[in-house]
C-alpha positions in Angstrom: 0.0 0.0 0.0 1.3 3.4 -1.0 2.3 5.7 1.5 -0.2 9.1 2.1 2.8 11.7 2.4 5.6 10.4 0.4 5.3 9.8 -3.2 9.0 8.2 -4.2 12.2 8.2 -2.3 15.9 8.0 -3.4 17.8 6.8 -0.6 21.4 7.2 0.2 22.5 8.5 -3.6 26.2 9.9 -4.4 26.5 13.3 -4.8 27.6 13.2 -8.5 23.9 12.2 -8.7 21.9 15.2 -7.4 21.5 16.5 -11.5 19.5 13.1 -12.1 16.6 14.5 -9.4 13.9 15.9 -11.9 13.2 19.5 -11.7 10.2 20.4 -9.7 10.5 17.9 -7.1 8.7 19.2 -3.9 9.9 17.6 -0.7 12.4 16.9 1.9 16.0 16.1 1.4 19.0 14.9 3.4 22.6 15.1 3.0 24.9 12.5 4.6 28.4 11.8 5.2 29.2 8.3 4.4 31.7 6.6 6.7 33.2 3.8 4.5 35.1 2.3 7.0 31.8 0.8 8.5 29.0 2.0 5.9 27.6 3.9 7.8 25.2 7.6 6.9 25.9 10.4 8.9 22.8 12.7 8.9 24.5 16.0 8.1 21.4 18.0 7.3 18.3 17.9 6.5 16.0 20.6 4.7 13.1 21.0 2.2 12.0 22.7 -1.1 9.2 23.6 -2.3 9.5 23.4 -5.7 13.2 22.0 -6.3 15.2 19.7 -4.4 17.8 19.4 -7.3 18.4 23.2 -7.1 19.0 23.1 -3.8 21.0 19.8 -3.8 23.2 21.8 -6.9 23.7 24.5 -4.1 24.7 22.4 -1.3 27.4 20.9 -3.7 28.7 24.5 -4.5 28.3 25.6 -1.3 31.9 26.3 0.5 30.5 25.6 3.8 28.5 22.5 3.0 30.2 21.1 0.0 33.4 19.2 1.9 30.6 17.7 4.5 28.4 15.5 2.4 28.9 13.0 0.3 25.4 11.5 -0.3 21.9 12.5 0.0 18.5 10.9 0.2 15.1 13.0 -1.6 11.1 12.5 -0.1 9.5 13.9 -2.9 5.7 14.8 -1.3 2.3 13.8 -2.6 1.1 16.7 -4.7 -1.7 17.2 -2.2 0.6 18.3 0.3 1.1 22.1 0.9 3.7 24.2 1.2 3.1 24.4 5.0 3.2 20.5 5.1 6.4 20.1 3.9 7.6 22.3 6.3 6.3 20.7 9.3 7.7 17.4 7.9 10.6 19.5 7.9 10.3 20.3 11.2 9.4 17.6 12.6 12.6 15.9 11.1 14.8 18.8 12.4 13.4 18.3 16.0 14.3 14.6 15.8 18.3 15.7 15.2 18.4 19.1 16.7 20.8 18.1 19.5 22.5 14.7 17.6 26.8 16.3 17.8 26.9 15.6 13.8 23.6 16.4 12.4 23.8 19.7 14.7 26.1 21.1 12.6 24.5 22.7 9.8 21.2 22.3 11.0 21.5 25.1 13.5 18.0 26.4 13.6 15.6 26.0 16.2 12.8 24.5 17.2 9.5 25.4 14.7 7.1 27.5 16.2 4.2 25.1 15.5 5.9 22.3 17.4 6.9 24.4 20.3 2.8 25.2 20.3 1.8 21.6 20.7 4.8 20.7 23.2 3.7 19.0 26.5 6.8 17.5 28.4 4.1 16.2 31.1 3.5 12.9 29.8 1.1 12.5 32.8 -1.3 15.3 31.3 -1.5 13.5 27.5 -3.8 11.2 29.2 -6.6 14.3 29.8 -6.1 16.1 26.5 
């Protein structure tokens, strides 16, 4: 059975392959650093587009900061019923998940999403009542 978010996936691709993603692809991306010695997939970051993950793949690639950190990356390309606003909370959602993991942390230095610091309830006692 299909999935109801996530239309395809490319997972764990080289680098040399972000120009193979088709233009227009709407989604979340993230770029990983593989560790040969035991193949292994460092998250490095993880962020979305709305309307081209290959563009902003390309830029990572370019990118003096980012380039050196990554060598392969995974795409989520979203349903085309999902909005713009949905992508971003996936986005969020994913960047909450690594915000404080010592690699992943490195580029992904924003903070928490405002919608997910709405719905935050640390008092697992008081999920019961609502």
């Amino acid at each position: 059975m299909p999935t109801r978010l996530i239309k395809r996936l490319a997972a764990f691709c080289p680098k040399g392959e972000a120009d193979l993603v088709p233009r227009g692809t709407r989604g979340i991306y993230v770029l990983f650093r593989h560790r040969q010695r035991r193949d292994l997939y460092d998250v490095v970051y993880v962020g979305l587009s709305r309307a081209g993950i290959r563009a902003r793949l390309r830029s990572h690639r370019r990118s003096r900061t980012k380039s050196a950190l990554w060598s392969h990356f995974s795409v989520f390309e979203v349903r085309d019923n999902i909005s713009e606003a949905g992508i971003a909370e996936l986005e969020g959602l994913f960047r909450q998940i690594y915000r404080r993991d010592s690699r992943a942390n490195r580029l992904n230095a924003q903070r928490t999403r405002q919608p997910l610091k709405n719905v935050r309830l640390n008092d697992l006692a008081a999920w019961s009542a609502g």
